[in-house]
Backbone as CSV, one residue per row, in Angstrom:
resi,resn,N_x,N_y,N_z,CA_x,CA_y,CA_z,C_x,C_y,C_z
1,UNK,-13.813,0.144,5.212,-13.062,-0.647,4.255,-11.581,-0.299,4.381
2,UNK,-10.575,-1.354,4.481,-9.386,-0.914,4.305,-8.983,-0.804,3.448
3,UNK,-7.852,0.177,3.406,-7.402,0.626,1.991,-5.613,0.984,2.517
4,UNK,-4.925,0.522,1.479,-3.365,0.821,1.524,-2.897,1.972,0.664
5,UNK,-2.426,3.191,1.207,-1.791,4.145,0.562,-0.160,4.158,0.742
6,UNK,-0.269,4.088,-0.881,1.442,4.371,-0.974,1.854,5.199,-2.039
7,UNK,2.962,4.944,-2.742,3.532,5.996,-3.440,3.080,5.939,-5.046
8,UNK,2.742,6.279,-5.597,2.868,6.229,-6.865,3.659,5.017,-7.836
9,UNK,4.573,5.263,-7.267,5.868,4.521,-7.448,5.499,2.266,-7.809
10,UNK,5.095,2.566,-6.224,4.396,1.128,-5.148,3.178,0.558,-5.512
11,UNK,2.423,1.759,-5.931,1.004,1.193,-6.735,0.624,0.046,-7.123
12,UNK,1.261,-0.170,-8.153,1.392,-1.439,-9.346,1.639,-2.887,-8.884
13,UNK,2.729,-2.151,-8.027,3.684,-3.686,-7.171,2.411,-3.977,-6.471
14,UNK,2.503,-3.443,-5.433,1.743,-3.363,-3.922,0.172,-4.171,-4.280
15,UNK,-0.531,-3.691,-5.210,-2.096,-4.114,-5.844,-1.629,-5.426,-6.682
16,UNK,-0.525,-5.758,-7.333,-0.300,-7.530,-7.874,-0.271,-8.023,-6.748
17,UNK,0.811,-8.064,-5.915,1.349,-8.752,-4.673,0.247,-8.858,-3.874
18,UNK,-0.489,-8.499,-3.702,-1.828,-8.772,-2.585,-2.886,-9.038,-3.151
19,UNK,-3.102,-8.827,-4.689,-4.238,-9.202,-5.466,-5.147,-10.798,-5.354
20,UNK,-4.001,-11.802,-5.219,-4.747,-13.092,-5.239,-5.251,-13.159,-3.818
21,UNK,-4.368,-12.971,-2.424,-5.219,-13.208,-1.384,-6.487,-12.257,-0.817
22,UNK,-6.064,-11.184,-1.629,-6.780,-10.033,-0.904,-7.476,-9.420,-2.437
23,UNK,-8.278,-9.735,-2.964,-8.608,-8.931,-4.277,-9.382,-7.847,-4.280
24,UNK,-9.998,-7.563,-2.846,-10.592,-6.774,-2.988,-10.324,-5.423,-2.064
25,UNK,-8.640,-5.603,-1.619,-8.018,-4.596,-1.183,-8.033,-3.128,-2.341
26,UNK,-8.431,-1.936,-1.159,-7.995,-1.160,-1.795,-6.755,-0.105,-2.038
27,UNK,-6.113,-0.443,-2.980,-4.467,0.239,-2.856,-4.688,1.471,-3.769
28,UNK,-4.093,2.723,-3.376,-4.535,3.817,-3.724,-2.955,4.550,-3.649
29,UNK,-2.996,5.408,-4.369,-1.457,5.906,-4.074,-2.242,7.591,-3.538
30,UNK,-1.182,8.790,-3.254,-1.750,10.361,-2.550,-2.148,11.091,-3.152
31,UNK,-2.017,11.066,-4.605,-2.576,12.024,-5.756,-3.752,11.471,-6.037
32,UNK,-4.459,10.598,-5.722,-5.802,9.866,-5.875,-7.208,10.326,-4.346
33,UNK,-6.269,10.456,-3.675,-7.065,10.881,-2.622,-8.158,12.200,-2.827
34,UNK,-9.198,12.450,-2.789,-9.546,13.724,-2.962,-9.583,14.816,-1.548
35,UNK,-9.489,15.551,-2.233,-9.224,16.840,-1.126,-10.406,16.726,0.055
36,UNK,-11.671,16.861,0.025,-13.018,15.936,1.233,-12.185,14.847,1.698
37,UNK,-11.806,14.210,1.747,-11.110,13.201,2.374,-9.471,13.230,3.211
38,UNK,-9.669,13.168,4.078,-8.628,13.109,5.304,-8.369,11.438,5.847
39,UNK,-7.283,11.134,5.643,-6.825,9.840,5.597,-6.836,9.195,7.376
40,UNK,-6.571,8.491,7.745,-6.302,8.498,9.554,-5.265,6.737,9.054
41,UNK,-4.335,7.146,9.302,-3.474,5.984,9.124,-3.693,5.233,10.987
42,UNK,-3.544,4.203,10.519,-3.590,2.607,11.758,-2.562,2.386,11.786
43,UNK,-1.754,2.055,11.102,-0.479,1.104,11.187,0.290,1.306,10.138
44,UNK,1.187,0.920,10.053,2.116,1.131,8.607,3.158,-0.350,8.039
45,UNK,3.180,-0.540,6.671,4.003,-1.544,6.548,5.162,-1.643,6.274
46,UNK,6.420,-1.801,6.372,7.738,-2.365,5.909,7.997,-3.008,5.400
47,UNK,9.351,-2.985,4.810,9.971,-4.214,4.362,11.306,-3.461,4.512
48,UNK,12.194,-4.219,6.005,13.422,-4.247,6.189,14.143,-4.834,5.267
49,UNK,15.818,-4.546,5.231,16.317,-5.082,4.661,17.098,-6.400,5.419
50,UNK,17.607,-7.291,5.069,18.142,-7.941,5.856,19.042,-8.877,5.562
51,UNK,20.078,-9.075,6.023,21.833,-9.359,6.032,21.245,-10.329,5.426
52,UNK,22.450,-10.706,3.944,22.345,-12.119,3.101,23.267,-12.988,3.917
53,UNK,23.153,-13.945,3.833,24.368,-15.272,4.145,25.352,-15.323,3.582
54,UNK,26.555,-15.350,3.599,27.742,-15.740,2.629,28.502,-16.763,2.592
């Protein structure tokens, strides 16, 4: 099952924003992880910033 770890912070955002297409993503922040469990990250996501128009 995939699952997205992020910050504490990102939680909230991250689990609305993907909720309608993906509802059954699991978003987890690092203090949730339990210690038996060792993560193996795939890939990672961004969000650049990028020059406005003027």
């Amino acid at each position: 099952m995939p699952v997205v770890l992020c910050s504490e912070q990102a939680r909230f955002l991250v689990k609305n924003s993907t909720d309608r297409e993906l509802p059954d993503l699991a978003v987890i922040s690092v203090p949730e992880i339990v210690s038996e469990v060792i993560p193996e990250a795939v890939g990672m996501i961004r969000i650049e910033d990028t020059p406005t128009e003027q």
